[in-house]
C-alpha positions in Angstrom: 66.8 -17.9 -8.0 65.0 -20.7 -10.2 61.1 -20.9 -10.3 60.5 -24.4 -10.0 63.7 -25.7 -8.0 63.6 -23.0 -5.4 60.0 -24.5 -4.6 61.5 -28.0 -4.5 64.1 -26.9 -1.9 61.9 -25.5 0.0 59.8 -28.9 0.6 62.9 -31.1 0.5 63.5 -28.8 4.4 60.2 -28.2 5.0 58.9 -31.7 3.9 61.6 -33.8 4.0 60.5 -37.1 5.3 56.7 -37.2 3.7 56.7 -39.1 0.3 56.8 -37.6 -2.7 57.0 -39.8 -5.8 56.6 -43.6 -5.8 56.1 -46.5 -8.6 56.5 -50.2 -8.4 60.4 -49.5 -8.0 61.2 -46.3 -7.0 59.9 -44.6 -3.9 61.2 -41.3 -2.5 60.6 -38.9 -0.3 61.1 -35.1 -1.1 64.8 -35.0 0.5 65.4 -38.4 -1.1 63.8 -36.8 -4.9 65.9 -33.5 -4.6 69.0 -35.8 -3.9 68.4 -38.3 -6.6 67.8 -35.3 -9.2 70.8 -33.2 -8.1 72.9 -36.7 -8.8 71.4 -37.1 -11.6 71.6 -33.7 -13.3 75.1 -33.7 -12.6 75.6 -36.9 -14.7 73.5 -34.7 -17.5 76.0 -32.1 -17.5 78.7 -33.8 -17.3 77.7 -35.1 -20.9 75.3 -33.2 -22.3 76.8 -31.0 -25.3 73.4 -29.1 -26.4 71.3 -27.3 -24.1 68.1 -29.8 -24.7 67.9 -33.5 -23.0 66.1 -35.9 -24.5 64.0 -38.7 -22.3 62.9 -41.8 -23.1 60.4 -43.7 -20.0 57.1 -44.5 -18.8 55.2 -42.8 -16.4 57.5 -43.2 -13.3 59.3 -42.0 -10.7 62.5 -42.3 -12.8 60.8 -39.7 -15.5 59.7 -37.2 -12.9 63.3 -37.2 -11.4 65.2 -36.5 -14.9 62.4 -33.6 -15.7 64.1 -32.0 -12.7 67.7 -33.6 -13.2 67.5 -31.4 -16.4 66.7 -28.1 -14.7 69.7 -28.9 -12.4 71.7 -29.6 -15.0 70.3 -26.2 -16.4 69.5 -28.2 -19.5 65.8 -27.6 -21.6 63.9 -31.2 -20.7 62.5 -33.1 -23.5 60.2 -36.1 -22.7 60.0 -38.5 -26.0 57.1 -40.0 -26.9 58.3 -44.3 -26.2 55.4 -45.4 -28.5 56.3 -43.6 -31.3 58.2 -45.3 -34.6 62.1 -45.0 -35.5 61.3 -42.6 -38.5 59.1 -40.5 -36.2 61.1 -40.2 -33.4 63.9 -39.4 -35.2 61.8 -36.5 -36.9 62.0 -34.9 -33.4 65.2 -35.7 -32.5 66.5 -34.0 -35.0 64.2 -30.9 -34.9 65.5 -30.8 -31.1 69.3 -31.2 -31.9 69.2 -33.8 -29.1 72.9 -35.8 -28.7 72.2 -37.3 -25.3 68.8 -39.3 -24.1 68.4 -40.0 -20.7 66.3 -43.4 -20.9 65.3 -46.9 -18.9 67.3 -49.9 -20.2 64.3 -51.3 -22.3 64.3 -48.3 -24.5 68.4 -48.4 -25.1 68.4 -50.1 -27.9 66.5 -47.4 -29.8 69.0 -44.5 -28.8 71.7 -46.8 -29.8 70.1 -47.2 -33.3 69.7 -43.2 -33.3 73.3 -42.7 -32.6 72.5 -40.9 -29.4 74.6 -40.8 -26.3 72.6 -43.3 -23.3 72.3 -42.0 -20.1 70.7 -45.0 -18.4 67.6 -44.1 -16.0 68.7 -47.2 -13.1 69.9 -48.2 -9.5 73.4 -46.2 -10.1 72.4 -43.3 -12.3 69.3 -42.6 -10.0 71.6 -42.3 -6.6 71.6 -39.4 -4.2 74.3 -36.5 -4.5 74.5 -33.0 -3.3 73.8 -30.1 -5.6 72.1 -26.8 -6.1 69.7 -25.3 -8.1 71.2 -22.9 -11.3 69.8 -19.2 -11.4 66.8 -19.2 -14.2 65.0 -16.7 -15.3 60.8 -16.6 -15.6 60.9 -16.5 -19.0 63.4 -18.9 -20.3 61.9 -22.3 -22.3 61.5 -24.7 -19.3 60.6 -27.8 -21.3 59.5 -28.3 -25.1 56.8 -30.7 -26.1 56.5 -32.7 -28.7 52.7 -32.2 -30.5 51.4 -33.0 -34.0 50.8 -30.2 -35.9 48.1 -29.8 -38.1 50.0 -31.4 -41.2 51.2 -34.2 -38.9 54.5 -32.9 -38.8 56.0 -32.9 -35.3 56.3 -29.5 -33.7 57.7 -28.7 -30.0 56.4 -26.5 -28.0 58.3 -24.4 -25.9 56.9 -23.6 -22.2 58.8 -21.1 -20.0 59.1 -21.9 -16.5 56.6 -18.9 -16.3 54.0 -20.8 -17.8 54.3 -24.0 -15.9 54.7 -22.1 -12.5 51.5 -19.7 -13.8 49.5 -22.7 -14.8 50.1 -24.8 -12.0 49.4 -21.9 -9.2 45.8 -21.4 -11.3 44.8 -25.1 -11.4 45.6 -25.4 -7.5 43.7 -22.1 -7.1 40.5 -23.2 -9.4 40.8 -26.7 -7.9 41.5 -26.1 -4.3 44.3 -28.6 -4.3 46.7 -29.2 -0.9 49.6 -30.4 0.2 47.7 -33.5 2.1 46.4 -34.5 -1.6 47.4 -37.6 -3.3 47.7 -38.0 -6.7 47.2 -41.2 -9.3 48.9 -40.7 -12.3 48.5 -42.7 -15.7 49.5 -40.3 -18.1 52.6 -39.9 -19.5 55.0 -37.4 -19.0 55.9 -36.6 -22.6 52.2 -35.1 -22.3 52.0 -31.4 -21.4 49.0 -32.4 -19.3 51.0 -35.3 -17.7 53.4 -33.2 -16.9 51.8 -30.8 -15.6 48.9 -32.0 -13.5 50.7 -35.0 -12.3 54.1 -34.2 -11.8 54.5 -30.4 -11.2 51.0 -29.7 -9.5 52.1 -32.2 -6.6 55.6 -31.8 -6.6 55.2 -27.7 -6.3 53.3 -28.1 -3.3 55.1 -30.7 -1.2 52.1 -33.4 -2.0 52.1 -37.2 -2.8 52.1 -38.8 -6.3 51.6 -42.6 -7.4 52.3 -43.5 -10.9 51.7 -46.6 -13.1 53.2 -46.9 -16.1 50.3 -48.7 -18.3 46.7 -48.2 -17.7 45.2 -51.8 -15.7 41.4 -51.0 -14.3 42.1 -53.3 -11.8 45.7 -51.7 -10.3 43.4 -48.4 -10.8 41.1 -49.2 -8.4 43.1 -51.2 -6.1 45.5 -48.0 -5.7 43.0 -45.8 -5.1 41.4 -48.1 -2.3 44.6 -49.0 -0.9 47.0 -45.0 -1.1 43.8 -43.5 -0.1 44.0 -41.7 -3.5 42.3 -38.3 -3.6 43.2 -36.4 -7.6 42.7 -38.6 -10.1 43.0 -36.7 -13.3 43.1 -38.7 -16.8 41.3 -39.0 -19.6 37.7 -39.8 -20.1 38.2 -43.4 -21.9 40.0 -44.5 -18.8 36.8 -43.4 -16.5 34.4 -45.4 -19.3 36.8 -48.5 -18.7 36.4 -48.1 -15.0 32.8 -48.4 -15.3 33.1 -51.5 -17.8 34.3 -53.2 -14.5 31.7 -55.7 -12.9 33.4 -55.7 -9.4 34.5 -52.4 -8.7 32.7 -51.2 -6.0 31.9 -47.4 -5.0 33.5 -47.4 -1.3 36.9 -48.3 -3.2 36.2 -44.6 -4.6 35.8 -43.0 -1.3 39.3 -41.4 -1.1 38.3 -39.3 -4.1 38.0 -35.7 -3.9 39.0 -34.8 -8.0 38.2 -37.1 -10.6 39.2 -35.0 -13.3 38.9 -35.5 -17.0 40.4 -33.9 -19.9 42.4 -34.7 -23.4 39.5 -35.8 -25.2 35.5 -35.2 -24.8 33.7 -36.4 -22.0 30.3 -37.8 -22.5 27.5 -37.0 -20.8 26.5 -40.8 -20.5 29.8 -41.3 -19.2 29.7 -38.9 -16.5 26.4 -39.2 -15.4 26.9 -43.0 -14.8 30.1 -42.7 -13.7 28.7 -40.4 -10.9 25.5 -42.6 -10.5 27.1 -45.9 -10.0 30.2 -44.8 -8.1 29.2 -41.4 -6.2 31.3 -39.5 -7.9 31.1 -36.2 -10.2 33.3 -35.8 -12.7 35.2 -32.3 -13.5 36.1 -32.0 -17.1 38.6 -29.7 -18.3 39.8 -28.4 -21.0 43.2 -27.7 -22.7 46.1 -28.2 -25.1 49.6 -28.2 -24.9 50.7 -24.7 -26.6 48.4 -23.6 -23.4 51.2 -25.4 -20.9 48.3 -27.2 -20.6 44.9 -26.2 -18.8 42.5 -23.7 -19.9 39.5 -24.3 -18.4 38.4 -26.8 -15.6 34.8 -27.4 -13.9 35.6 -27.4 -10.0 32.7 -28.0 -7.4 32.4 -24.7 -6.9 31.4 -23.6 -10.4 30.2 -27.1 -12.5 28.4 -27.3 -15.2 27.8 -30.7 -17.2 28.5 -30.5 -21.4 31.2 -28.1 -20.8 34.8 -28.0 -20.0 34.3 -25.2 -17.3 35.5 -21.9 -16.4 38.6 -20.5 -17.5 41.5 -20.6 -15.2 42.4 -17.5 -13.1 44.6 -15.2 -15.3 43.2 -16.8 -18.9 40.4 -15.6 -21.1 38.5 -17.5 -23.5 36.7 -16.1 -26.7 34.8 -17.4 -29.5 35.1 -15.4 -32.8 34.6 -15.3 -36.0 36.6 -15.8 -39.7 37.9 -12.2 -39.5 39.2 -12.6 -35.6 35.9 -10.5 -34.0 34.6 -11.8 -30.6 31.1 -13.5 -31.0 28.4 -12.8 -28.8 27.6 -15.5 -25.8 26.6 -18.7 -26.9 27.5 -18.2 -30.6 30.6 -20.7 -32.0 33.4 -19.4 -33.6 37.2 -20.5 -33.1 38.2 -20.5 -29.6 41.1 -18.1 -28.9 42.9 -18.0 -25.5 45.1 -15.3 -23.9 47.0 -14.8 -20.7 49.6 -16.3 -18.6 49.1 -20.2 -20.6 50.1 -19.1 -23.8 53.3 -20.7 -25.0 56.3 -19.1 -26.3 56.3 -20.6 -29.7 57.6 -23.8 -31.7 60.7 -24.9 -31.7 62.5 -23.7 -34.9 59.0 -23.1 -36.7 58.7 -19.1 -36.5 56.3 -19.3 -39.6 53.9 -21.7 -37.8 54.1 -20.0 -34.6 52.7 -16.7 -35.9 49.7 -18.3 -37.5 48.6 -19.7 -33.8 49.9 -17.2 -31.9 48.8 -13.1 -32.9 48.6 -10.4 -30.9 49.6 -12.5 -27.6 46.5 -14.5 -27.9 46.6 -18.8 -29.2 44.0 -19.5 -31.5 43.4 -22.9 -30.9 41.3 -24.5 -34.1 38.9 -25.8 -32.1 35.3 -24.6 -32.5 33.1 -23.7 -29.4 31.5 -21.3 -27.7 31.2 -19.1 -24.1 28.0 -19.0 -22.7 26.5 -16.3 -20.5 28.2 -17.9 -17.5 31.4 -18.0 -18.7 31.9 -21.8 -19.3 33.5 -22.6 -22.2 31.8 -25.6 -24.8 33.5 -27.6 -27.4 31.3 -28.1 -30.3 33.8 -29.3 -33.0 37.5 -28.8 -34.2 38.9 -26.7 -36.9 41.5 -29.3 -38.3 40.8 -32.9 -38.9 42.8 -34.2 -35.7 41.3 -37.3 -33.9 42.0 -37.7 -30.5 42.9 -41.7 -30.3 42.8 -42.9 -26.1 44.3 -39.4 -25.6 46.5 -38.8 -28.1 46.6 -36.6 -30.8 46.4 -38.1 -34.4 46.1 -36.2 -38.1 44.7 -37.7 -40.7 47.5 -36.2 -43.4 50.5 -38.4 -41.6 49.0 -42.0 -42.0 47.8 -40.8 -45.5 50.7 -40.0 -45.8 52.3 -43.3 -44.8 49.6 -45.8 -46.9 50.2 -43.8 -50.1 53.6 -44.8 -49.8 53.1 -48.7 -50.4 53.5 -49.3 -53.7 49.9 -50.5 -54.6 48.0 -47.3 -53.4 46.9 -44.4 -54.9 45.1 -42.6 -53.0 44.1 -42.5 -49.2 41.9 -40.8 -47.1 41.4 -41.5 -43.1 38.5 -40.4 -40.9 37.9 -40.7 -37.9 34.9 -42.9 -36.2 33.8 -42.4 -32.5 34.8 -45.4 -30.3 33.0 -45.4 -26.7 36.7 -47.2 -24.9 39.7 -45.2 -27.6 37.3 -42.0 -27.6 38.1 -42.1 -32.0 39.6 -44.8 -33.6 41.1 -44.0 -37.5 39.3 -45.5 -40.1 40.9 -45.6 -43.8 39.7 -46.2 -47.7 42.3 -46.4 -50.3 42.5 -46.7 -54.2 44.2 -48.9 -55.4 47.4 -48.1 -57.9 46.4 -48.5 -61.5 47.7 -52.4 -62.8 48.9 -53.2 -59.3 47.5 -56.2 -57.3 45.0 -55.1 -55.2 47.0 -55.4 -51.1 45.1 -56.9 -48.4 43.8 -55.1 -45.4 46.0 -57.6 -43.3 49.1 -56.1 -45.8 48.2 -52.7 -45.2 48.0 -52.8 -41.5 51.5 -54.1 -41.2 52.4 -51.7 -43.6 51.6 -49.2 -41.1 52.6 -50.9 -38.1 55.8 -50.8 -39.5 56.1 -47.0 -39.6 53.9 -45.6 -37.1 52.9 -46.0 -33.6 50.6 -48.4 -33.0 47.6 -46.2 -31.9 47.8 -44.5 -34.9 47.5 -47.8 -37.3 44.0 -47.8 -38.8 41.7 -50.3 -37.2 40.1 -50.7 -40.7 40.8 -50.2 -43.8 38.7 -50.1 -46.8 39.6 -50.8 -50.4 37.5 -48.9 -53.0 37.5 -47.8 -56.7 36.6 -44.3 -56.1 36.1 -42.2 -53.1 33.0 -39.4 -53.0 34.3 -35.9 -53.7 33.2 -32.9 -54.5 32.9 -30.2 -57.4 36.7 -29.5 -56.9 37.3 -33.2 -57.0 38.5 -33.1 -53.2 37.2 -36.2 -51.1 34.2 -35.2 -49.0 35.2 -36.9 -45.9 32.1 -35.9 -44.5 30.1 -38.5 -46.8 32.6 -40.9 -45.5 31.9 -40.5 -42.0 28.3 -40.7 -42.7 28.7 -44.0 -44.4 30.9 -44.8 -41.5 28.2 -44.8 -38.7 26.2 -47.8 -37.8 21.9 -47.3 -39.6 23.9 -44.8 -42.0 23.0 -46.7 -44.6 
């Protein structure tokens, strides 16, 4: 028995013949995708010494097949983050004791420099075979994902094939989700909610997915109009950029039963003309990935706009206080989650894991509150993390990387709302006593050379003091303030 590969027999009989994953090169049915994933996972254990796989692609067909060549291979998936720098992605590689990466040719040169074993993602690797599916139990680690952690430090988080399968059943429950749907993904895989909402969700139930690998308005729209597109899940920037289009049109949207948003805050504005002009509500969620990934969603049946939704069946939400007590409704506190979600910890980091996780229940960081009708609303975050066109980003790890060049001091980056990236990091530095003061041209390559390039501030400010406060830390909130436009 195996939780996730029985279910993909089962449609490779029952559903043989109707399509199952296609990109711009790779199209395949559900007996065509079990084939090419049994080949494939017997190439990955044929040379895979350690029980985790690393992968290194887009948003594709390719990716989706070696997520399940793993589990054939009865090898622990790990999807790599392609955008990330050689320093960075080595962090992880190490944490995951990875020795083989199974990656599209455009990203071999980078296992190469990691001194990883290849396993190229093409025409012959990606061939049909015969094979079966390994016995697996409910509660062994079915993938680990790759997150910042609060310090910026990469941690993985480990998901057991119980809390995919849970959290899959729940979104197609709260959703109403069939086989007949057809999904548009953008996101990428090495996201717990790309993963899981567009890969998994219609893969487990025998429906049709499209991908594209890099976001393009216009191939968004025209593959909606032309696949007859129905789920649509991504991130609320992308639905802002949708509306920024002068041409699009709202019959092109017809096919759309679930435009759902999550990974970053919706706006109201966004929604309400994104609904207005095209005819279509959108349904923000909520969730994070140590939840495997969904916590709450608003569904047609229970919608309410300015919050995330109801929790899924089988999750709680709570708001509580300093000292862990649940707050009344409507008063903010921390937001802790319990039930089926809940991950089984980080990867080598038992410490860490026992400050989010106590008592079975994730405490999350983020501040919010449940109202009297059990929707959940996001009124702040704990930490300092920006959420930068979907992706997570700390503060403390491009600090981190500008105190480093030689003519800094000091560094502190804030965060500044965008309405296309969602945030967008903003940085002031000191300069280093008798050095020559850099330029913000200098600095930014600086970064670019040493992070990804989403995380690269888009300014940076040079300053002989920074405001702080009676223990002489920097009041970041002052920044911010002097940050916003008619601040000053």
């Amino acid at each position: 028995m195996h939780p996730l590969l029985d279910l993909l027999d089962k449609n490779s009989a029952d559903r043989a013949q109707h399509l199952a994953a296609c990109d711009q090169t790779l199209s395949l049915d559900y007996r065509g995708f079990r084939a090419v994933a049994c080949g494939l996972g017997a190439r990955i254990a044929g040379q895979a010494r350690g029980p985790r796989v690393g992968i290194l692609a887009p948003t594709s067909t390719a990716c989706a097949a070696a997520v399940y060549a793993c589990w054939y291979a009865g090898k622990v998936p790990v999807p790599l983050n392609f955008m990330l720098a050689p320093g960075e992605l080595g962090k992880i590689v190490n944490d995951a004791g990875l020795d083989l990466i199974a990656a599209i040719d455009r990203f071999a040169p980078a296992v190469a420099a990691a001194g990883l074993k290849l396993l190229p993602l093409n025409g012959e690797t990606l061939s049909p075979a015969a094979g079966t599916a390994p016995a697996a139990a409910a509660q062994d680690v079915a993938t680990v994902i790759y997150t910042s952690g609060t310090s910026g430090d990469p941690k993985g988080v480990c998901l057991t094939f119980d809390n995919l399968v849970q959290n899959v059943r729940a979104c197609i429950e709260a959703a109403d989700l069939s086989p007949d749907q057809v999904f548009l993904s953008l996101l990428p895989q090495f996201h717990a909610f790309g993963l899981t909402a567009n890969t998994v969700i219609p893969l487990l139930m025998g429906a049709t997915v499209y991908y594209l690998p890099r976001f393009s308005p216009v191939a968004v729209v025209s593959t909606i109009a032309e696949k007859r597109v129905s789920v649509f899940i991504t991130i609320a920037s992308m639905f802002g950029a949708l509306l920024a289009m002068k041409d699009a049109r709202p019959e092109q949207f017809a096919s759309i039963t679930h435009p759902v948003s999550g990974g970053e805050p919706l706006s109201m504005k966004v929604a309400q003309a994104f609904e207005q002009r095209y005819g279509k509500r959108v349904y923000e969620g909520y969730g994070m990935t140590e939840a495997s990934p969904v916590v709450s969603l608003n569904t047609p049946r229970a919608h309410r706009l300015g919050s995330v939704g109801r929790p899924l069946p089988g999750i709680s939400v709570a708001a509580v206080d300093y000292e862990g007590r649940a707050l009344p409704a409507g008063d903010d506190g921390e937001l802790v989650v319990r039930g089926h979600c809940v991950m089984q910890g980080y990867l080598n980091k038992p410490e860490q894991t026992a400050a989010t996780v106590r008592a079975g229940a994730l405490f999350t960081g983020d501040i919010g509150h449940v109202d009297a009708d059990g929707f959940v609303h996001i009124t702040g975050r704990a930490k300092e993390m920006m959420i930068v066109g979907g992706e997570n980003v700390f503060p403390f790890e491009i600090e981190s990387v500008l105190v480093d060049h030689p003519a800094i001091a000091e560094a502190a980056v804030i965060g500044v709302r965008d309405d296309i990236r969602g945030e967008l990091p903003v940085a002031f530095v000191i300069p280093a006593p008798g050095a020559p003061v850099p330029t913000e041209a200098e600095l930014r390559t600086f970064c670019r050379e040493r992070l990804a390039a989403y995380k690269v501030p888009r300014q940076i400010h040079v300053a002989l003091e920074l405001p702080r406060g009676p223990t002489g830390k920097i009041l970041k909130r002052a920044l911010r303030l002097a940050s916003t436009p008619g601040s000053q």
